[in-house]
C-alpha beads as a LAMMPS data file, in Angstrom:
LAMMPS data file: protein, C-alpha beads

171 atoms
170 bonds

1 atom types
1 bond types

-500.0 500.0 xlo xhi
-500.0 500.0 ylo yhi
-500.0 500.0 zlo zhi

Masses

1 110.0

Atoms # bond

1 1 1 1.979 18.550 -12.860
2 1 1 0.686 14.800 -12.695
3 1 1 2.728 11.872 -14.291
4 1 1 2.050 8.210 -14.478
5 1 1 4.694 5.669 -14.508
6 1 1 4.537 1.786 -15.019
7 1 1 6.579 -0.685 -12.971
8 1 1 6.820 -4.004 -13.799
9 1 1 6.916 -6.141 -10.715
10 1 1 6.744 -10.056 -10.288
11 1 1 2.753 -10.014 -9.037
12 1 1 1.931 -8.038 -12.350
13 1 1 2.432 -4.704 -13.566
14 1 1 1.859 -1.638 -11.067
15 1 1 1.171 2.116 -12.099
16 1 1 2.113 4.868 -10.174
17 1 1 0.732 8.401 -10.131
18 1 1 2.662 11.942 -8.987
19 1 1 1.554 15.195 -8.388
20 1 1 4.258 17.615 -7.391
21 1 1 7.534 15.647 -7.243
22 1 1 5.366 13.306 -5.141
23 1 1 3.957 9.566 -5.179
24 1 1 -0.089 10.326 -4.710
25 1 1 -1.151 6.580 -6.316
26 1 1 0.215 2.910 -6.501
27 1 1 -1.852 0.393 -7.753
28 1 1 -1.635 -3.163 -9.331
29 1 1 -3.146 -2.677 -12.765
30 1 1 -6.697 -3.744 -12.572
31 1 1 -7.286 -3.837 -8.477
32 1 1 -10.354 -3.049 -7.025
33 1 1 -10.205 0.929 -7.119
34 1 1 -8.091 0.981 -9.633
35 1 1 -8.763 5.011 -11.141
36 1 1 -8.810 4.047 -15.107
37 1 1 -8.254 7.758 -15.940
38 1 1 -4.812 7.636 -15.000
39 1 1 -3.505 6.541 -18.251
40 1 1 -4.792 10.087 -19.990
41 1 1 -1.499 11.089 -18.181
42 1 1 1.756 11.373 -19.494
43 1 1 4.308 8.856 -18.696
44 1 1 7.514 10.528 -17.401
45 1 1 9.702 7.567 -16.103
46 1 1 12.791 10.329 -15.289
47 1 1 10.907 11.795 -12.830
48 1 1 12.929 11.667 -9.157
49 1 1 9.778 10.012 -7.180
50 1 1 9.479 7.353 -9.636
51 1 1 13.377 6.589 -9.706
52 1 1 12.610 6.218 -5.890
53 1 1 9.817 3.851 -5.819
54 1 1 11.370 1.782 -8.561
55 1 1 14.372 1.476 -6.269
56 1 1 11.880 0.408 -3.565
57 1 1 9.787 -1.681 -5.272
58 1 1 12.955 -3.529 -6.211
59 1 1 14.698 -4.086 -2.781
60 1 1 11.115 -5.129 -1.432
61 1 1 10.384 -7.949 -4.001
62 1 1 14.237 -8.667 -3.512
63 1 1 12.636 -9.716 0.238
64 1 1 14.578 -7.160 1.839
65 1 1 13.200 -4.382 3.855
66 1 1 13.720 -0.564 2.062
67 1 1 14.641 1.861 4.841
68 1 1 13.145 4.750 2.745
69 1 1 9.971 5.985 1.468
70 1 1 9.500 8.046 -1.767
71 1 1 7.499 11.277 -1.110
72 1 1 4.017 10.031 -0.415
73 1 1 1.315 12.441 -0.895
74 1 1 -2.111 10.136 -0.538
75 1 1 -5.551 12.273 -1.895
76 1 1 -8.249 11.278 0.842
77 1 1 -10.293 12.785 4.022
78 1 1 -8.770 13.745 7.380
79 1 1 -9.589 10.258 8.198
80 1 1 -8.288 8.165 5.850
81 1 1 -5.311 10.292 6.622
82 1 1 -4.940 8.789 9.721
83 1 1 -5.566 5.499 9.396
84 1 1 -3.350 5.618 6.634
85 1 1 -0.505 7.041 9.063
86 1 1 -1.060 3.855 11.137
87 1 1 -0.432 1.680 8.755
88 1 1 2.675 2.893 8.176
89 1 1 3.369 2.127 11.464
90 1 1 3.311 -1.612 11.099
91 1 1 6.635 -2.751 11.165
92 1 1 8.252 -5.063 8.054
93 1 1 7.231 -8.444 7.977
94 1 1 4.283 -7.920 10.879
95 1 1 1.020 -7.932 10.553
96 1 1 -2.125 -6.247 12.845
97 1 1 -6.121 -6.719 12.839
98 1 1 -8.680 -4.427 11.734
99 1 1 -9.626 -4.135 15.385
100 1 1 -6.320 -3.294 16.455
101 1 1 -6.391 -0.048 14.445
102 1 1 -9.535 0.420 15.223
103 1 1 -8.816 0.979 19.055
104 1 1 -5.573 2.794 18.317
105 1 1 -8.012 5.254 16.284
106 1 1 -10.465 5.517 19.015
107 1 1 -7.028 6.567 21.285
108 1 1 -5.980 9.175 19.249
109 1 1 -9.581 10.435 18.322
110 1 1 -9.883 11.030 22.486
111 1 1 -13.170 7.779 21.738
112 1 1 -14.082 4.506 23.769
113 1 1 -14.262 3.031 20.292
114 1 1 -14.511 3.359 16.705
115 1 1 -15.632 0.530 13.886
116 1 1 -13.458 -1.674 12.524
117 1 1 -15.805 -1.740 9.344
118 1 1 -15.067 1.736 9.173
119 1 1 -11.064 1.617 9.402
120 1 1 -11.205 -1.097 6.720
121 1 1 -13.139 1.303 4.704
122 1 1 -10.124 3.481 5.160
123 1 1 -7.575 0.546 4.518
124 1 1 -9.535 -0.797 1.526
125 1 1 -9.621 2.861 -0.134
126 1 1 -5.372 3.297 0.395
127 1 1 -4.212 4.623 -2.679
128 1 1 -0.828 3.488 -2.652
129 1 1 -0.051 -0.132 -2.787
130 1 1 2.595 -1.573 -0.545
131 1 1 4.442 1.574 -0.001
132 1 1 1.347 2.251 2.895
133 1 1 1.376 -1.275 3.268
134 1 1 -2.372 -1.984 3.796
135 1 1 -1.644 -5.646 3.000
136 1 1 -0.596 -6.391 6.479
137 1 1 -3.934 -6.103 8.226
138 1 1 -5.389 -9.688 8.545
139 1 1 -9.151 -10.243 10.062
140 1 1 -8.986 -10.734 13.645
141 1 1 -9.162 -14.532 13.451
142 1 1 -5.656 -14.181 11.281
143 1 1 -7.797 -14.236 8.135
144 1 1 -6.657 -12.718 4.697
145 1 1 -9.589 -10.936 4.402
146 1 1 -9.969 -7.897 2.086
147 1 1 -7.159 -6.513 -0.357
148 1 1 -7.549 -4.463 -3.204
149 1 1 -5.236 -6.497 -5.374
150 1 1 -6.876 -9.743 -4.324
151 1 1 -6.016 -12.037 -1.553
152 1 1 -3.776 -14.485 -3.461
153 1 1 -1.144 -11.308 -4.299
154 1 1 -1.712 -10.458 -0.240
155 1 1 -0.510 -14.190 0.708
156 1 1 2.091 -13.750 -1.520
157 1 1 3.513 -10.491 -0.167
158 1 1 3.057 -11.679 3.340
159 1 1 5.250 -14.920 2.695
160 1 1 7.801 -12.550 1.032
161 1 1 7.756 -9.827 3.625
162 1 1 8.315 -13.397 6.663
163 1 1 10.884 -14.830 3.769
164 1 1 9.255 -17.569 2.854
165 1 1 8.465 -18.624 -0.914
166 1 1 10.816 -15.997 -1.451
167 1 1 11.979 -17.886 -5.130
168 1 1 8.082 -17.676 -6.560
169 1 1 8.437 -13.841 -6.849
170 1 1 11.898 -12.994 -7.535
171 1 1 12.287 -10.103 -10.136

Bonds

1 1 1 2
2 1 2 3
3 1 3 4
4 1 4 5
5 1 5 6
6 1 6 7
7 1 7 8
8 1 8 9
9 1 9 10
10 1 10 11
11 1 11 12
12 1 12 13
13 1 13 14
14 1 14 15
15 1 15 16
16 1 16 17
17 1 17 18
18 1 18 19
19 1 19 20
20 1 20 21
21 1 21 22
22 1 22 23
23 1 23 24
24 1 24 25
25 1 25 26
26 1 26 27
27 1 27 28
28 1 28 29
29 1 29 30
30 1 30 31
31 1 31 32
32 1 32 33
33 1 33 34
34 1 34 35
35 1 35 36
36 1 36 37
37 1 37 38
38 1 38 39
39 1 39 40
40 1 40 41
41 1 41 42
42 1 42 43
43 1 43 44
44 1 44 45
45 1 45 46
46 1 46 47
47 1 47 48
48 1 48 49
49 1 49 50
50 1 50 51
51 1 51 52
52 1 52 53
53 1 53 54
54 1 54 55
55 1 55 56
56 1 56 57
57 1 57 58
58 1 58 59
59 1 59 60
60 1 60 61
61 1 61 62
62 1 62 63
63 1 63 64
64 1 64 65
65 1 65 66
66 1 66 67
67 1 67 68
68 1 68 69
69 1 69 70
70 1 70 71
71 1 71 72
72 1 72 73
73 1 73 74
74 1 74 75
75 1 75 76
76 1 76 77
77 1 77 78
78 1 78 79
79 1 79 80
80 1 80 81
81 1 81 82
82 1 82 83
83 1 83 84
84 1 84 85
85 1 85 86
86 1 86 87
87 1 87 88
88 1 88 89
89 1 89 90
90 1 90 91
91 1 91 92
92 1 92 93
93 1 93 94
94 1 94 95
95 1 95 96
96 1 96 97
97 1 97 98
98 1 98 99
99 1 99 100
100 1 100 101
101 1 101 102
102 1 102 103
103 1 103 104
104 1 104 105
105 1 105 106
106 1 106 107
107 1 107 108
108 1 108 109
109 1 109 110
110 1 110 111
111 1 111 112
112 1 112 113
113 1 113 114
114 1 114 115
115 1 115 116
116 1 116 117
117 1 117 118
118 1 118 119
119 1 119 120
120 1 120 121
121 1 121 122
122 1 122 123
123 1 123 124
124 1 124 125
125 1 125 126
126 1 126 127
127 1 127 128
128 1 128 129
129 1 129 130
130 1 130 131
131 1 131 132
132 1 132 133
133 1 133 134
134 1 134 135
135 1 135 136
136 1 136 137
137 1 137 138
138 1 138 139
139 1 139 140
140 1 140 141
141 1 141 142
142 1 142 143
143 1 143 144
144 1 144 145
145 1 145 146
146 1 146 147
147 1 147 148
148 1 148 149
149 1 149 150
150 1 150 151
151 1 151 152
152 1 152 153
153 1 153 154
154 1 154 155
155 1 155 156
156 1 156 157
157 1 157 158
158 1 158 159
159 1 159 160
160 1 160 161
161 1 161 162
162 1 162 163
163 1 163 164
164 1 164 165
165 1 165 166
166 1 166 167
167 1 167 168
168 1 168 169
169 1 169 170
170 1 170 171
């Protein structure tokens, strides 16, 4: 069974998408990506997943860390998988390069490298928003480069993720 449910949240309203009991899409209405066909889905707000990532999306734009993840279930290859593992990875209120994944791909893929280009590719395409938090990978000269939702909604949940401006995004 796949369910949509809306969450309001202060950078605009989100939808998320289950299959199964779990979270497979999170998006900011209108990002880059953005599948349109999800609202031919029912909306089922009761459903335990969404419960959870309301509960998360609250403490985060609270600027405080959740120490939980709803059940994620991202659609995508074997190697978006993986980069999308990584990003995980980056710890609350951090941030890493493109290149920086890039070489811990190459690592676990046994390679001497591996394209940045293509582990943004695999960033760009994550299919839930700020639960695989894809907004912390800056260009490698600490640029805000690239982010589905647009760069001005990845400054602002960088600055709420280090604390700061914390008052222009309370819920």
């Amino acid at each position: 069974m796949e369910a949509i449910c809306r969450f309001e949240t202060p950078l605009g309203p989100m939808v998320g998408k289950a299959q199964n009991g779990s979270l497979c899409g999170l998006w900011f209405v209108g990002q880059k990506y953005f599948p349109n066909d999800v609202f031919a889905l029912s909306e089922k707000k009761e459903l335990p997943v969404f419960h959870e990532t309301e509960r998360w999306l609250s403490l985060f734009f609270q600027g405080r860390e959740p120490h939980f993840l709803p059940q994620l279930s991202p659609h995508g290859t074997a190697f978006q998988q993986k980069v999308w593992q990584l990003l995980l990875r980056i710890p609350y209120g951090q941030t890493t390069t493109y290149g920086a994944l890039a070489k811990q791909m190459a690592a676990q893929c046994g390679l001497k490298s591996m394209s940045a280009q293509a582990v943004g590719g695999a960033v760009g395409h994550n299919p839930i928003s700020l639960l695989i938090p894809c907004h912390r990978v800056i260009g490698a000269n600490g640029s805000l480069t690239g982010y589905a939702g647009g760069i001005e909604c990845k400054k602002a949940l960088l600055l709420l993720e280090q604390g700061e401006n914390r008052k222009s995004i309370d819920l």
